[in-house]
C-alpha positions in Angstrom: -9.9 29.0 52.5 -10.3 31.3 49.3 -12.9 32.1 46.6 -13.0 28.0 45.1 -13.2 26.4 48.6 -16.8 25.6 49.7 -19.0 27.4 51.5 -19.5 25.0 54.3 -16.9 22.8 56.0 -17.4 19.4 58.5 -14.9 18.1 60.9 -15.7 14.4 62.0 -12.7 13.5 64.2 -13.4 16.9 66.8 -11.8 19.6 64.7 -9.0 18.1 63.6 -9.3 18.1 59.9 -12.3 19.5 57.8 -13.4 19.3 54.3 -16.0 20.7 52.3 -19.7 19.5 51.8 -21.5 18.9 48.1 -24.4 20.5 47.1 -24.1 23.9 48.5 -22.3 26.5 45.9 -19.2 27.4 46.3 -18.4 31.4 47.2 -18.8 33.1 43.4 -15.4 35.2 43.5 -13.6 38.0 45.4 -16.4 40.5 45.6 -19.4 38.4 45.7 -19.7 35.6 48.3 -22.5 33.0 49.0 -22.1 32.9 53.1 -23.4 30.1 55.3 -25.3 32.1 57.9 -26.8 29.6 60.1 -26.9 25.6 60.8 -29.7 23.6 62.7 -29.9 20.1 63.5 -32.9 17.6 63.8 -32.8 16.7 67.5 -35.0 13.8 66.9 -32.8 13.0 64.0 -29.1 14.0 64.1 -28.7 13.4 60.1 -30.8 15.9 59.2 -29.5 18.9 59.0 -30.1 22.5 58.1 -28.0 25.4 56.9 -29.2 29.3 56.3 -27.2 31.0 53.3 -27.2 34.3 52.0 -25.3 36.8 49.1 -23.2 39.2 49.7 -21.2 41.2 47.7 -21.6 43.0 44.2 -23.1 42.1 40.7 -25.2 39.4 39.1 -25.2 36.1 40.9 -26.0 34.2 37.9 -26.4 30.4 38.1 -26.3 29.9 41.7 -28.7 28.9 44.3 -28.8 30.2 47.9 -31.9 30.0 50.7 -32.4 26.7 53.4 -29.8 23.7 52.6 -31.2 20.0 53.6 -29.0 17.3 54.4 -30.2 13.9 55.1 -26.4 11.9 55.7 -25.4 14.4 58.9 -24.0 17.3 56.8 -22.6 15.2 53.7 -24.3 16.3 50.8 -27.6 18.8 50.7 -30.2 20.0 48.5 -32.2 22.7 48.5 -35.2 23.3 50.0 -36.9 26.5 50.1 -40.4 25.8 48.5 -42.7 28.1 49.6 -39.7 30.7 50.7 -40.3 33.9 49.4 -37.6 34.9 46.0 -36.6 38.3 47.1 -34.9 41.2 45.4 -31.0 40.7 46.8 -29.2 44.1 44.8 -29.1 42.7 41.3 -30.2 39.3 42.2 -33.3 37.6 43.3 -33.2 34.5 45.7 -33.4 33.3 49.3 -31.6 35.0 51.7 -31.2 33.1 55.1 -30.1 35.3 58.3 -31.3 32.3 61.1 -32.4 28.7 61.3 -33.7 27.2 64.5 -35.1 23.5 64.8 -37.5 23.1 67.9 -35.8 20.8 70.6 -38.7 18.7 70.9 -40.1 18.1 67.6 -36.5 18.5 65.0 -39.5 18.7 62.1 -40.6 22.1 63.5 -37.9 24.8 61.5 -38.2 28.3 62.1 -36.2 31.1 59.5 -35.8 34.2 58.9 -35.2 35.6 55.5 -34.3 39.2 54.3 -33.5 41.1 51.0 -32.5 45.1 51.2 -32.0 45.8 55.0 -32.2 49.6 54.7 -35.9 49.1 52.8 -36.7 44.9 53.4 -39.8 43.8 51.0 -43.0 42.9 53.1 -42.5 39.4 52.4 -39.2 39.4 54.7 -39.5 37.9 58.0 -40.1 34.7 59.6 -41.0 31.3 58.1 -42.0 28.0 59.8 -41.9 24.4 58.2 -43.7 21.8 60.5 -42.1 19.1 57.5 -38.4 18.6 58.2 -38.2 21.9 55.5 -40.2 20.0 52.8 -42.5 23.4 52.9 -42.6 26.8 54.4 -45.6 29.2 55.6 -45.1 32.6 56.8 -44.9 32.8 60.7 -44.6 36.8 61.1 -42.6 39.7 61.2 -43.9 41.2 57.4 -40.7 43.3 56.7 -38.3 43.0 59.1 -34.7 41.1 59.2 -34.3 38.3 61.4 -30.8 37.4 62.7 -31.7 35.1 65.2 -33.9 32.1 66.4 -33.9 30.9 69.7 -36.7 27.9 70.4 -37.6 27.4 74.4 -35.9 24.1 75.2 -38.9 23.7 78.2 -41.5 24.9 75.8 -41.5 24.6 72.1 -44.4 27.0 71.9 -41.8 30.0 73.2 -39.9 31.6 70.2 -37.9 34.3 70.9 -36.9 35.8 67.8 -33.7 38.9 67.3 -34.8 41.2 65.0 -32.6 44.1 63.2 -33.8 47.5 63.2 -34.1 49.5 59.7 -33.4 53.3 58.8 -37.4 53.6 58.5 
C-alpha cells in the first residue's frame, strides 16, 4: 500500500474492497513505520473498537501519535486514548508502544494491553495495562518490565488472562 497509505484498512462488503480509516497516522516514510499491532472489539458493543500501534524503524518521529486507538462508529474514525499509559523511551522517540489488545468477552469495557519500549533492556514501567472504562483510563495490571505480545481473555471466565510474554537478553 506504500509509505502515504494509512496505517489501518476496513473492508465492509467481506474483503472485497478496503479503504483507509481517519485518525490514526499514516506510516512516516520508508525507514520509519507506525504499525497497527493489534485490534479488539467491544463484544457488548460492536462499534467500539480498539487498535494497538507501535514505531518501528529509525530517527525522530516527530509530530505523530502512536499507543491505544478508540473508535466509536465500528472502525471509521478513532482517537486516541492512552491516558494513564506509560510515555516510554522508543530509540529516539518517546510514546506508546502497543504489542497486544484484548477486550474481555463478557464485559467489552474490561481492555487488557501490553506496552513495550527497548526489548533488549524494556523500562520497568513496560508490561500490562487494564482499563475497566471502554479505554477512557488505564492502571497497571503487571509484568513491570517485560514485553507483552499477546492477550488472550478466558471466554468461560473473564477472571483467566493468559498473557505471551517475550523473553529479554537479561
Amino acid at each position: 500500500l506504500g509509505a502515504s497509505s494509512r496505517a489501518l484498512q476496513v473492508s465492509d462488503d467481506g474483503g472485497v474492497s478496503f479503504q483507509g480509516v481517519t485518525g490514526i497516522p499514516r506510516p512516516l516514510s520508508s525507514t520509519q513505520a507506525l504499525r497497527v499491532t493489534s485490534i479488539a472489539i467491544n463484544n457488548a458493543n460492536r462499534n467500539l473498537v480498539y487498535a494497538g500501534t507501535a514505531f518501528v524503524g529509525t530517527g525522530a518521529f516527530s509530530g505523530s501519535t502512536n499507543g491505544v486507538f478508540k473508535s466509536t462508529n465500528n472502525g471509521r474514525s478513532w482517537s486516541p486514548a492512552n491516558t494513564g499509559l506509560p510515555q516510554l523511551q522508543i530509540g529516539a522517540n518517546t510514546g506508546y508502544n502497543v504489542g497486544a489488545i484484548k477486550t474481555t468477552p463478557t464485559n467489552g469495557s474490561v481492555i487488557y494491553v501490553g506496552v513495550f519500549d527497548n526489548p533488549l533492556a524494556p523500562s520497568p514501567l513496560s508490561g500490562l495495562y487494564k482499563s475497566s472504562n471502554d479505554g477512557a483510563s488505564w492502571t497497571f495490571a503487571g509484568f513491570s518490565g517485560r514485553m507483552i505480545r499477546d492477550i488472550v481473555v478466558n471466554p468461560s471466565n473473564a477472571n483467566i488472562v493468559y498473557v505471551a510474554l517475550t523473553g529479554t537478553a537479561a
